[in-house]
RODO-502240 format. One record per residue (C-alpha): x negated, y, z negated. Coordinates in steps of 0.2 Angstrom, whole numbers, padded with zeros to 4 digits, always signed. Example, Ala and Ser with C-alpha at 12.3 -4.5 7.8 and 13.67 -1.06 7.14 Angstrom:
BEGIN
-0062-0022-0039-0068-0005-0036
This chain:
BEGIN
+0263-0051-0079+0269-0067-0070+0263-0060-0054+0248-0051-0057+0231-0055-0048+0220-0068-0058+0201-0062-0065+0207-0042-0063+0211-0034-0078+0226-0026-0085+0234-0017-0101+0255-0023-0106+0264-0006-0107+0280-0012-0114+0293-0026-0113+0307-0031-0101+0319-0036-0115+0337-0029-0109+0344-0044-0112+0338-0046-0129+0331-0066-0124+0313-0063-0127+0303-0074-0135+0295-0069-0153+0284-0079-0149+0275-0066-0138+0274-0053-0151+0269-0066-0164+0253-0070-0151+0247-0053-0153+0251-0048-0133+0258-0030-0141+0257-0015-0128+0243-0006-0125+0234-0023-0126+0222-0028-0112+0220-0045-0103+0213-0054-0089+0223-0069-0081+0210-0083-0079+0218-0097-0072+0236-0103-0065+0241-0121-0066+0246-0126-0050+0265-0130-0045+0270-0115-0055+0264-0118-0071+0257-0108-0085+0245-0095-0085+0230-0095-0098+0227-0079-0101+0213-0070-0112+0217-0053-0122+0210-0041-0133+0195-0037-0142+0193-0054-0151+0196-0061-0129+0208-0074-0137+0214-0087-0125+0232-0093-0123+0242-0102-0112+0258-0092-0108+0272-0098-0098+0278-0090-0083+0295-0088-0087+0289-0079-0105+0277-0069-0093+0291-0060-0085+0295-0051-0101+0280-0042-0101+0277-0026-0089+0259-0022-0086+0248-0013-0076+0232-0017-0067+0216-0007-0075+0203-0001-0062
């Protein structure tokens, strides 16, 4: 996720957790697969993203390191 395209929509297929290091905190946030988002902002010099996901379009800030974790796919 950390490098997808901001204000396009997407949906999180699965997680990248073969190290097992993943964060629970993304799973506790609700950003499950299947879920759809949108990227609306990046804080500059690499900082986090604020995204906004499913049907409720909660916002949260999500680190670009956590980001990594999550593999997604860009929804046309």
């Amino acid at each position: 996720m950390s490098r997808f395209p901001l204000n396009q929509s997407g949906k999180i297929l699965d997680y990248d957790n073969n190290r097992l290091m993943m964060p629970n905190k993304i799973i506790e946030m609700g950003l499950l697969p299947e879920t759809i988002f949108k990227i609306l902002y990046q804080a500059p010099f690499g900082g986090p993203l604020y995204i906004e996901f499913g049907k409720e379009n909660s916002r949260i800030a999500l680190r670009k390191e956590e980001a990594e974790y999550l593999i997604v796919e860009q929804i046309r």
